[in-house]
N, C-alpha and C positions, 0 to 999 in steps of 0.2 A: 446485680442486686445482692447484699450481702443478707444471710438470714441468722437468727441466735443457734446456737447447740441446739437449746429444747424447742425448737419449734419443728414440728412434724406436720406432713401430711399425709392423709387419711386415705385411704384405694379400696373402697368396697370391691370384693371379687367374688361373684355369683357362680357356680355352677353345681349340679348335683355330685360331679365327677370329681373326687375329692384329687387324681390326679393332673385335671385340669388346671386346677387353681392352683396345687404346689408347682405345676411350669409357670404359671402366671406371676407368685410370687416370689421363683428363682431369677426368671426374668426380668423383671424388673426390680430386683434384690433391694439394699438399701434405699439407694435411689438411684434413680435412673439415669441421672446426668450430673455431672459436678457443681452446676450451676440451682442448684435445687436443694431444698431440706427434705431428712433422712424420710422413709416411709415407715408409715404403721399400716396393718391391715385387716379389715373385715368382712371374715371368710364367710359366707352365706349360704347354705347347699338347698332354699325355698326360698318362693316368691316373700311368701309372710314373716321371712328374716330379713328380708333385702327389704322392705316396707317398712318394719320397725323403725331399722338401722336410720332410713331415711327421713323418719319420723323424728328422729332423736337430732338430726342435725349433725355435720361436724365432718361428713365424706367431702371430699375434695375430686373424685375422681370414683364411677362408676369401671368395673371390665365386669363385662356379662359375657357367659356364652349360650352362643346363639343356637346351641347343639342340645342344651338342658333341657332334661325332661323330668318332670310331666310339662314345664312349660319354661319357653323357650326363650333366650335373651332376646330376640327382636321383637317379639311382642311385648315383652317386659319396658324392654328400652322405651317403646312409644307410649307406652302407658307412665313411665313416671315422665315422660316429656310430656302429657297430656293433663298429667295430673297433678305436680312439684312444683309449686313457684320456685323459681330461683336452682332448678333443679341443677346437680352435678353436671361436668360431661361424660357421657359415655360413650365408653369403647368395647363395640362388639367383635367378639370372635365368631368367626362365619366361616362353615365347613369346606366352603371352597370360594376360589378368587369370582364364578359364576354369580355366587351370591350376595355381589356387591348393590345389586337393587334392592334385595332385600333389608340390606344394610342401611340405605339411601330409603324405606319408608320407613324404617321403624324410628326413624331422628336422631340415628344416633351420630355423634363428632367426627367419632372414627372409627375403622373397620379394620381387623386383619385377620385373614385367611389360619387357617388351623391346617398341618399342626404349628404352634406356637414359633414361630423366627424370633428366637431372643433382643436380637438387634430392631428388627422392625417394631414390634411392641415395647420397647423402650424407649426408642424416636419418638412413637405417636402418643404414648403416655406424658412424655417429657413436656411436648409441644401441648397438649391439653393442660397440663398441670402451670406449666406457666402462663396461659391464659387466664386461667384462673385465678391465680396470684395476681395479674397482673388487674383485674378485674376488682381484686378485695385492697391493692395501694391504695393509700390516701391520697387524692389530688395534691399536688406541688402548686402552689401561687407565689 
């Protein structure tokens, strides 16, 4: 699928650990795969940022992590799948590969283990992110 120059998408990344999120967004740097338009991102260090943001419309792609505190992406994650029509996908980061149940109730897409594997999190970003495109095409008849 070919995309324009300006057309972006969006990566909310949640965490209080402001050096969480700059691996997040080293990691998955412009974009994540060639097949993809470039990323822009909205950096969130609270729940009531990450809510706004979500309010406003226009994220194409949740990473939470699941390590935040005072509270935590996996209960985040269930709560905007509980609560967001049409909600983004989310990908949590989870303290270790044990915590893949946890990963598995909070609804989130996709999961990976911390610390951050630049490769793996830009696979599963990739693969969310074209779902989602794939999702907002316009039917072909």
């Amino acid at each position: 699928m070919a995309y324009t120059t300006d057309e972006t998408l969006t990566v909310l990344v949640y965490s209080h650990d402001r050096t969480t999120r700059e691996q997040v967004l080293t990691a998955l740097g412009r974009r994540p795969a060639e097949d993809l338009p470039e990323l822009a991102y909205l950096e969130c260090a609270t729940t009531p940022a990450v809510l706004k943001a979500l309010e406003k419309g226009g994220v194409d792609l949740c990473v939470l992590d699941g390590e935040a505190v005072p509270a935590g992406g996996l209960g985040l994650a269930r709560q905007l799948k509980d609560e967001i029509y049409g909600c983004p996908p989310v990908l949590v980061l989870i303290g270790r590969p044990q915590d893949s149940w946890l990963a598995a109730w909070s609804r989130a897409d996709a999961a990976i283990s911390q610390p951050v594997d630049p490769v793996a999190l830009a696979e599963a970003a990739a693969t969310l992110l074209r779902a989602r495109l794939a999702k907002r095409a316009p039917a072909v008849r």
